[in-house]
FILUM-175200 format. One record per residue: x, y, z of N, C-alpha, C in turn; residue number from 1. Coordinates in pm, 1 decimal, padded with zeros to 6 digits, always signed. Each point is the difference from the previous one (the first is absolute). Layout:
REM FILUM-175200
X:Y:Z:X:Y:Z:X:Y:Z:NUM
...
REM end
This chain:
REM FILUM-175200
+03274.3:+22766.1:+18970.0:+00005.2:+00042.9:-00138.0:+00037.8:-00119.9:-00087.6:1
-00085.4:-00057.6:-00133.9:+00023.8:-00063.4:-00044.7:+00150.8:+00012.2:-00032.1:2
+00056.3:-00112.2:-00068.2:+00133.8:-00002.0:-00034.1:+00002.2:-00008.8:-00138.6:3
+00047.6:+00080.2:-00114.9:+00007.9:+00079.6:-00116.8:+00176.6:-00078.8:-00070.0:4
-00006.3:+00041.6:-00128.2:+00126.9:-00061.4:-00105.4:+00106.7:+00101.1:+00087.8:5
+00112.7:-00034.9:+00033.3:+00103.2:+00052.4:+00018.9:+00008.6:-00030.4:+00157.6:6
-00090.6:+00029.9:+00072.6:+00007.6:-00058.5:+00149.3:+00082.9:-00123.2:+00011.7:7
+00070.8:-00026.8:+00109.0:+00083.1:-00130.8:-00006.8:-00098.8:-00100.7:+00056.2:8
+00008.8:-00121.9:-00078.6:-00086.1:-00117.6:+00050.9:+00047.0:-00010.3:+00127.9:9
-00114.2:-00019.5:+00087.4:+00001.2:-00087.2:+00137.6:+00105.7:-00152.7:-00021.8:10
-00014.6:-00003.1:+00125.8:+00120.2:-00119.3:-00014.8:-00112.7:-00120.6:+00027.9:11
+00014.7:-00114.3:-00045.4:-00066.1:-00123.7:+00000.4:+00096.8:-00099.3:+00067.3:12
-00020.4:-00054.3:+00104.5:+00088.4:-00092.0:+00065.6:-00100.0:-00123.1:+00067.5:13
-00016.5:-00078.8:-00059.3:-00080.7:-00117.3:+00064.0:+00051.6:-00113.2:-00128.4:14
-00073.0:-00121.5:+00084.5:+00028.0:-00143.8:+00000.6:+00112.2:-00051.9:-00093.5:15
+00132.9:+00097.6:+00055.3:+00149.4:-00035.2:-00031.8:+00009.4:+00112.7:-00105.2:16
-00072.7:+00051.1:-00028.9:+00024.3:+00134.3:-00147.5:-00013.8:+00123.1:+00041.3:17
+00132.6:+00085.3:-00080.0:+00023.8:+00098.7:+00044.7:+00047.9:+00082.3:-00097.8:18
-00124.8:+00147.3:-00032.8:+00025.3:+00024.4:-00122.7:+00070.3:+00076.0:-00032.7:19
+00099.7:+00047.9:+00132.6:+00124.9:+00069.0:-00017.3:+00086.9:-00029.3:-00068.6:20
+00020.5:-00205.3:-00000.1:+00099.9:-00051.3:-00026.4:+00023.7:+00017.1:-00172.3:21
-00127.5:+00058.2:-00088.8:+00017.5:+00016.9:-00152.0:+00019.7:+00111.3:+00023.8:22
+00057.7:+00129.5:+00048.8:+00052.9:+00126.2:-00028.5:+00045.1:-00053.7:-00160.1:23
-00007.8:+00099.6:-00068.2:+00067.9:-00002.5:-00163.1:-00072.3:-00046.5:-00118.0:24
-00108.8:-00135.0:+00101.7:-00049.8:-00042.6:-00150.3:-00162.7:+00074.2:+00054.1:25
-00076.5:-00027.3:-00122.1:-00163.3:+00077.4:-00057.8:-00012.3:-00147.9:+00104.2:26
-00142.9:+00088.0:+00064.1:-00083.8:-00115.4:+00074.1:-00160.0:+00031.0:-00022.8:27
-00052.4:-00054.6:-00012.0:-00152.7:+00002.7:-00046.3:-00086.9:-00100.3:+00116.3:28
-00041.3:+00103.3:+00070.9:-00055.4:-00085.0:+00116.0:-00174.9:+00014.6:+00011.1:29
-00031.8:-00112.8:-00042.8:-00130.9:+00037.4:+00018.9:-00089.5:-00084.9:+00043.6:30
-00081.3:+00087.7:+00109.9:-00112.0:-00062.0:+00098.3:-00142.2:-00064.7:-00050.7:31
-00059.4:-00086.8:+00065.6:-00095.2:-00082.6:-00047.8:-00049.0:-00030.0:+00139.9:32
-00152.4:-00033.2:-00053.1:-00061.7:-00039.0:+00136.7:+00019.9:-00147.8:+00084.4:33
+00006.7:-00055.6:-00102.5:-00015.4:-00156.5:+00053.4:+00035.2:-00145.7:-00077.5:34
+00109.1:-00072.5:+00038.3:+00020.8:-00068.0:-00091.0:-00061.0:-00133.5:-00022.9:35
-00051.9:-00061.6:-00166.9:-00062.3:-00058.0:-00060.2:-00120.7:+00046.7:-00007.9:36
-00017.1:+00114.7:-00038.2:-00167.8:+00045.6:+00002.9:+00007.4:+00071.3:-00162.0:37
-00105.1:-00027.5:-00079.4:+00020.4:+00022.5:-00147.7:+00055.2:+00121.3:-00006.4:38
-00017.9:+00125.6:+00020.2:+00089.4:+00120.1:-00019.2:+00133.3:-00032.3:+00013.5:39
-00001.1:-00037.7:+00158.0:+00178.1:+00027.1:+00026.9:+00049.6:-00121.4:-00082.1:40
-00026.4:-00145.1:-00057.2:+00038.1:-00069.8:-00052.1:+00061.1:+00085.3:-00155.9:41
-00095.7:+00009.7:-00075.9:+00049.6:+00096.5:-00108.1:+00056.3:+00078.0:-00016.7:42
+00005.7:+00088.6:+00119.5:+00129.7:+00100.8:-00019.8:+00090.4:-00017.9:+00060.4:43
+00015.8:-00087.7:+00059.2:+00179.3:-00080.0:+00088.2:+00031.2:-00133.0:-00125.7:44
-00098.4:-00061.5:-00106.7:+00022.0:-00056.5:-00111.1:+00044.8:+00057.3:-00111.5:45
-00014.3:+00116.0:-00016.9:+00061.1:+00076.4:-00144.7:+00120.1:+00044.7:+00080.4:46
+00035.2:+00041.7:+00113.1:+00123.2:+00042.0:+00021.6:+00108.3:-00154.4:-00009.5:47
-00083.5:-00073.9:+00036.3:+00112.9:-00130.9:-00023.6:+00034.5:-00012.0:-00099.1:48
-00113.3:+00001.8:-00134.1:+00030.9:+00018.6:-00123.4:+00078.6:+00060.2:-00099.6:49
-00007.6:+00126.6:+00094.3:+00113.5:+00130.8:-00102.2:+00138.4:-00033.5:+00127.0:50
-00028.2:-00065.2:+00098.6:+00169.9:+00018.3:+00049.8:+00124.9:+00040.6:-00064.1:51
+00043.4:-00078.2:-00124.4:+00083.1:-00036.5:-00100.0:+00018.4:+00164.4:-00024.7:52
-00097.2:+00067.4:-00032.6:-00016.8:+00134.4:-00069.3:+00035.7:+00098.3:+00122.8:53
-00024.2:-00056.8:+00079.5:-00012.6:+00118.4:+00141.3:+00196.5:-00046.5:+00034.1:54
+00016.8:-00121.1:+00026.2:+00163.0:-00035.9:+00056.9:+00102.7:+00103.0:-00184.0:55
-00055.4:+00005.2:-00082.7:+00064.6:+00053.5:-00074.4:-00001.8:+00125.3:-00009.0:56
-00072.8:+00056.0:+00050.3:+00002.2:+00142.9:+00032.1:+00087.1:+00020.4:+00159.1:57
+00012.5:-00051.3:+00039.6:+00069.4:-00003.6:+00156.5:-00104.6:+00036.8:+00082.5:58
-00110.0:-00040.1:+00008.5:-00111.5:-00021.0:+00081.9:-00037.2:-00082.3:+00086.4:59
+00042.5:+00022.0:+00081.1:-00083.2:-00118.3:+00129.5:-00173.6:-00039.3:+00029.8:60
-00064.4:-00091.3:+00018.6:-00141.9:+00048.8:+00044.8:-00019.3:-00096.8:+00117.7:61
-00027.1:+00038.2:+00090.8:-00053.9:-00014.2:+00169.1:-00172.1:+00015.6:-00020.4:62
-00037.8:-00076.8:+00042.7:-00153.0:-00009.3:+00035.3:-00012.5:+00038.6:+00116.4:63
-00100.9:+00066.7:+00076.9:-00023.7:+00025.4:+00132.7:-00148.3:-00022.5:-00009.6:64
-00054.3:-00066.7:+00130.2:-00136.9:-00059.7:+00032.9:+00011.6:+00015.2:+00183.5:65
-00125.5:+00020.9:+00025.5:-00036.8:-00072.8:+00158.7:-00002.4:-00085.3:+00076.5:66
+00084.5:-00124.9:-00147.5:-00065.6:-00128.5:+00063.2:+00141.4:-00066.8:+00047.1:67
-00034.0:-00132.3:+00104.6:+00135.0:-00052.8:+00070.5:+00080.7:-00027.7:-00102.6:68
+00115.4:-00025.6:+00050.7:+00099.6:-00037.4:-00114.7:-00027.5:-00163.9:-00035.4:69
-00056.2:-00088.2:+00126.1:-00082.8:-00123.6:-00132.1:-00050.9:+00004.4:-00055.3:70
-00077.3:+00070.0:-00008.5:-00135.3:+00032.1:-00181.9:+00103.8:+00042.2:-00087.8:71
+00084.1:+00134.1:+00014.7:+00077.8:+00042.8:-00034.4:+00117.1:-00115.4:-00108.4:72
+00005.8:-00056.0:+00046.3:+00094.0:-00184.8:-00020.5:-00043.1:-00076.8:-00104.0:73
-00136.2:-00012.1:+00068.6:-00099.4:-00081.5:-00095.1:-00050.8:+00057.9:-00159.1:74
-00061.5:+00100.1:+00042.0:-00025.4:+00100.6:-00145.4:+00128.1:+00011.8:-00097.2:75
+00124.0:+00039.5:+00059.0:+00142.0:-00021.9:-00107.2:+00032.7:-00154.0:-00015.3:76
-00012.9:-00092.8:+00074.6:-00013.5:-00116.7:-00048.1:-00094.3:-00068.1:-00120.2:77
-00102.6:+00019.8:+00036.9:-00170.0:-00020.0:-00052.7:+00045.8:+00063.4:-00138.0:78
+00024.8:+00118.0:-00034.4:+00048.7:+00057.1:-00088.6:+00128.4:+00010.7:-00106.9:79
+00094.9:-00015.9:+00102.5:+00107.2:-00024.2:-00086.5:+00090.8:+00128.7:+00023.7:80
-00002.7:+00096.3:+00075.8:+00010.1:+00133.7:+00056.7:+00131.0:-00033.5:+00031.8:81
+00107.3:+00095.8:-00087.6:+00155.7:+00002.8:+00001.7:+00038.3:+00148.8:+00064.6:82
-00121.2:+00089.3:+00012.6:+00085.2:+00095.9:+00116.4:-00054.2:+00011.2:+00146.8:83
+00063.8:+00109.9:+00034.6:-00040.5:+00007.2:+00168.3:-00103.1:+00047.9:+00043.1:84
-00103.9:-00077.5:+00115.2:-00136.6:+00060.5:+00057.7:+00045.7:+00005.7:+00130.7:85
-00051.4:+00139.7:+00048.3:+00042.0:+00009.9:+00125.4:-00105.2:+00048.8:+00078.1:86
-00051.9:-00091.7:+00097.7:-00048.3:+00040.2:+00091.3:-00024.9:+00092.5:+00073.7:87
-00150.4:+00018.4:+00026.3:-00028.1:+00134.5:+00060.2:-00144.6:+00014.8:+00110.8:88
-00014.5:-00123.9:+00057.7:-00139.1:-00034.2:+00070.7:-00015.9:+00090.5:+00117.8:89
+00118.2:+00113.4:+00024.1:-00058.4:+00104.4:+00136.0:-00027.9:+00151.8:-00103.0:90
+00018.1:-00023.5:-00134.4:+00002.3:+00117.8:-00106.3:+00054.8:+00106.7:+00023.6:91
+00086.3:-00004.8:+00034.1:+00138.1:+00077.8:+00060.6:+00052.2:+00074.4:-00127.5:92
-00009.1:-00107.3:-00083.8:+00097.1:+00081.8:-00143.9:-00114.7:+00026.9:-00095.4:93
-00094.0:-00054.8:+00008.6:-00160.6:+00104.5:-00070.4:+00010.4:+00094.8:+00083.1:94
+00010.1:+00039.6:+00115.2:-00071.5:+00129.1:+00048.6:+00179.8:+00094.6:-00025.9:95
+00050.0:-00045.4:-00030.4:+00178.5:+00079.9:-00008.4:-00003.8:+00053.2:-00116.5:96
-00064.5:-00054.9:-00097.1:-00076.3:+00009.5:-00171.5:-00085.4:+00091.4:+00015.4:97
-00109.1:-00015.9:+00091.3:-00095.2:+00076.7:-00044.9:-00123.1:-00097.9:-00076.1:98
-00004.4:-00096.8:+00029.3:-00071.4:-00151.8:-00103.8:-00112.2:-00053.6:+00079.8:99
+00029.6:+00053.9:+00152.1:-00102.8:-00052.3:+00066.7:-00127.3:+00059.3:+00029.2:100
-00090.5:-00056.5:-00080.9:-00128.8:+00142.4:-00030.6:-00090.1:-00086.6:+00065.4:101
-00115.5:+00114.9:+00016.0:-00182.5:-00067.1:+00039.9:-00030.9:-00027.4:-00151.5:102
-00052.2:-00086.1:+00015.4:-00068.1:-00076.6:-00126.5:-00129.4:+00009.8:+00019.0:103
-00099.9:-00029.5:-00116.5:-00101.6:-00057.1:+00032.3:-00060.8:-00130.7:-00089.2:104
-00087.9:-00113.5:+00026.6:-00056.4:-00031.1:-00062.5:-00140.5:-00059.3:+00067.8:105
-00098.1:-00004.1:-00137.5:-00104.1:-00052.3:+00050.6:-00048.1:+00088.8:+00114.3:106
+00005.6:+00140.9:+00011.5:-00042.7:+00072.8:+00100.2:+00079.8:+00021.0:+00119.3:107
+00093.4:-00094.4:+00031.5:+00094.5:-00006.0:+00108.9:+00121.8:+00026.7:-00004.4:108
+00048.1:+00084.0:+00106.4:+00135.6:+00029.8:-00014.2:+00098.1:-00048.6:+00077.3:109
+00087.7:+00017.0:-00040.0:+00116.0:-00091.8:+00063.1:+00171.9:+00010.7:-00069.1:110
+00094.6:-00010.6:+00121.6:+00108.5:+00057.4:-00053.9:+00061.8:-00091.4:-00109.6:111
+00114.7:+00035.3:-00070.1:+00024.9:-00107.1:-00076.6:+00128.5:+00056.8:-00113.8:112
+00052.0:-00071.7:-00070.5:+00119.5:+00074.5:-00096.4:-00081.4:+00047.2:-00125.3:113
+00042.7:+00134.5:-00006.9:-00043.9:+00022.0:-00155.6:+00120.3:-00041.9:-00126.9:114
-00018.7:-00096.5:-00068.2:+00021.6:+00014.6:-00091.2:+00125.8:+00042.4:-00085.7:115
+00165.1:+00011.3:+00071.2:+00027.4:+00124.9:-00047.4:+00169.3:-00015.1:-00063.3:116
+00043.5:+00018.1:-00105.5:+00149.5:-00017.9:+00042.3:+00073.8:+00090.9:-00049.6:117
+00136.0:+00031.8:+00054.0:+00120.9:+00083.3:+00000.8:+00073.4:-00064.2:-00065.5:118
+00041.2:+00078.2:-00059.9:+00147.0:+00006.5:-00118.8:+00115.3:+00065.3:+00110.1:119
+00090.6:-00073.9:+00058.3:+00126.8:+00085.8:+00039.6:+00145.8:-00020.6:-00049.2:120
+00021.3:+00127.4:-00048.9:+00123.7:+00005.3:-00033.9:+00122.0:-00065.9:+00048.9:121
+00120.5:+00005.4:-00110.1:+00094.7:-00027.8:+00097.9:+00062.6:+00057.3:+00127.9:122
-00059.5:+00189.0:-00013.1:+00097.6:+00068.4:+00126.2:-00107.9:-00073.9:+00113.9:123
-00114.7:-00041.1:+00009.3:-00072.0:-00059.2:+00124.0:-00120.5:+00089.8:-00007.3:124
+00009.3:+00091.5:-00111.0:-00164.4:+00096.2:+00024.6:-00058.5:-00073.7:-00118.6:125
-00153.2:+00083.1:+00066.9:-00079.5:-00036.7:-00128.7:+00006.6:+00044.5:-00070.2:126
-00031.8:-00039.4:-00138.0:-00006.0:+00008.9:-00124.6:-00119.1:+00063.0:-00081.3:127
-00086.0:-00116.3:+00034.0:-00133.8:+00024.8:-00089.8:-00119.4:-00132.7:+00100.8:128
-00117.0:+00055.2:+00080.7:-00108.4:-00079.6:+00050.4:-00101.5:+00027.2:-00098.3:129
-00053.0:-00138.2:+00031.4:-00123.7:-00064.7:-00071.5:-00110.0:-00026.3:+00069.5:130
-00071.1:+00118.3:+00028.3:-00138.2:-00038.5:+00057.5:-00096.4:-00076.0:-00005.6:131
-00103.7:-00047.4:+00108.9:-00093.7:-00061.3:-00103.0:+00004.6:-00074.1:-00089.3:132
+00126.0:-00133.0:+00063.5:+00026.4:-00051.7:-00162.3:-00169.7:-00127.1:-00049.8:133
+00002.4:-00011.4:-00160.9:-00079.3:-00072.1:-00021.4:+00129.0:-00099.3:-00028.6:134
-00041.8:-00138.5:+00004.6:+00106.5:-00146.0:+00013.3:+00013.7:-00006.2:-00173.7:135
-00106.7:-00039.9:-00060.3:+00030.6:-00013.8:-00153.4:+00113.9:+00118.9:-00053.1:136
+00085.1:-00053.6:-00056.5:+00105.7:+00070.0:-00120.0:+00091.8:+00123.0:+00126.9:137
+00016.7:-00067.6:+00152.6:+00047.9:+00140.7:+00048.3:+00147.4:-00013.3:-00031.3:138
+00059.9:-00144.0:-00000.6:+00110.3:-00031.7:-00003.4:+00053.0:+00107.2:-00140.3:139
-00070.4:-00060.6:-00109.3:+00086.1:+00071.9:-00068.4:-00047.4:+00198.7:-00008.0:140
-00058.3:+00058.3:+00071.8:+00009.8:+00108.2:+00010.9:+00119.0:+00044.1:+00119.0:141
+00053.0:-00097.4:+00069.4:+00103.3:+00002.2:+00068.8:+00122.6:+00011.4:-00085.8:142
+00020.1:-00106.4:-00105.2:+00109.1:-00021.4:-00102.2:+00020.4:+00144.5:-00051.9:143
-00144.5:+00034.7:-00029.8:+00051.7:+00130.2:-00097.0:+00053.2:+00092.9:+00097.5:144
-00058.0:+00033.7:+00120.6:+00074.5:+00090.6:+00079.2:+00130.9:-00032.9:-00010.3:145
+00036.9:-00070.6:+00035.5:+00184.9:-00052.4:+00021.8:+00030.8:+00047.4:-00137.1:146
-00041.9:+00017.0:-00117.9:+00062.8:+00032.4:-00109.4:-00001.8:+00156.0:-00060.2:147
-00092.5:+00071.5:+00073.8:+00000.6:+00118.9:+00004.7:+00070.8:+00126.2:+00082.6:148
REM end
């Protein structure tokens, strides 16, 4: 059964991060397919952007991807990326989400992350998910959630 607002987030524990350890504060965790690829670039770039706006709301934001934690390194380097990406190359915490979908393109299918991110509260449940996200302007449809 998908996992719905109020359900308690799955726990995320990989490459040293552990998203138990923010009990209290808003965490905004959201999945992407692959890092440095024009989508996921733009929408892991506006979240760098509004950080300032997101740390002032008491918001955390965690990136989650498939990819090793050296790409992982490189892309927040390459970028300039001041929060946490955490690794997920056996998709352990996509499929704990619910993120790990059949895709298709070009006629072919194939598994892969959709797209997707969670708003979690401070008690550790969710809040408010974002399906299907499109990358342009999601950040700040994130902001406004936190303010609503």
């Amino acid at each position: 059964m998908p996992l719905q607002a109020g359900d308690p987030a799955p726990e995320i524990h990989s490459g040293g991060f552990q998203l138990s350890k923010l009990r209290g504060k808003k965490v905004v965790v959201f999945f992407f397919p692959k890092s440095d690829t024009p989508g996921c670039t733009k929408e892991a770039c506006e979240f760098r952007d509004a950080s300032a706006k997101f740390s002032k709301r008491g918001a955390e934001i965690i990136g989650v991807s498939p990819d090793q934690p050296e790409a992982q390194a490189k892309f927040a380097t390459k970028y300039g990326f001041k929060y946490a990406f955490v690794p997920d190359p056996d998709h352990a915490i996509a499929e704990a989400y619910g993120v790990w979908k059949e895709k298709s393109m070009y006629g072919r299918k194939y598994m892969g992350i959709e797209r997707t991110t969670f708003l979690i509260g401070g008690d550790g449940k969710i809040a408010r998910i974002f399906p299907k996200v499109k990358p342009e302007g999601h950040a700040a449809q994130v902001l406004d959630a936190l303010d609503s």
